[in-house]
N, C-alpha and C positions, 0 to 999 in steps of 0.2 A: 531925342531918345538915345540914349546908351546901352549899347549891350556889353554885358559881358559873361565869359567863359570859366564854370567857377567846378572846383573838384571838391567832390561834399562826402563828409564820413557821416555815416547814420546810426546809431543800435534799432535792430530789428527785434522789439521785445515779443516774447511768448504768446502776450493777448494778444497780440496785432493781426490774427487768421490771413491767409494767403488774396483773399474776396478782398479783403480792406485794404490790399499794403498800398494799392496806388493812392488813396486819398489819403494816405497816414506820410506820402513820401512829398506829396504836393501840399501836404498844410504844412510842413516842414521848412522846404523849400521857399514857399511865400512869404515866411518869414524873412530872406533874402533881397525878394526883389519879383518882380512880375514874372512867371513861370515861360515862356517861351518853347522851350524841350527841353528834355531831360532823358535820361539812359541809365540803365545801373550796368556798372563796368565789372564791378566783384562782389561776389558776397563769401567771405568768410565765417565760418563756427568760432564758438566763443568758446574759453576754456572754463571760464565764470562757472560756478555754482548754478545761476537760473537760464544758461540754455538762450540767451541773447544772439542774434548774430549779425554782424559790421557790414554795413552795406557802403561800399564804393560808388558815387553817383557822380556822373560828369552832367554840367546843366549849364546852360546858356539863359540867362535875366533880362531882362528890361527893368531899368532903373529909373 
């Protein structure tokens, strides 16, 4: 097994209610590789028109 140490940019859209965002961040994430932990490190405001906003995620995989 390999791990590794991966820094993930995300868009946090509108629909996504605050109740949902941890499984909206790990089906993301899976996409990558086996989820092990994960952290959001920032979340920045989006200037965009729909109110989006950039989530910083440090995450550790098993591949």
């Amino acid at each position: 097994m390999k791990l590794s140490s991966i820094d993930y940019s995300l868009d946090w859209p509108v629909s996504i209610k605050l109740k949902n965002l941890r499984e909206f961040i790990i089906i993301n994430l899976e996409k990558k590789g086996d989820v092990i932990r994960w952290s959001i490190v920032d979340i920045q405001d989006s200037i965009d028109y729909f109110g989006t906003k950039k989530l910083k995620i440090k995450a550790v995989l098993a591949n």
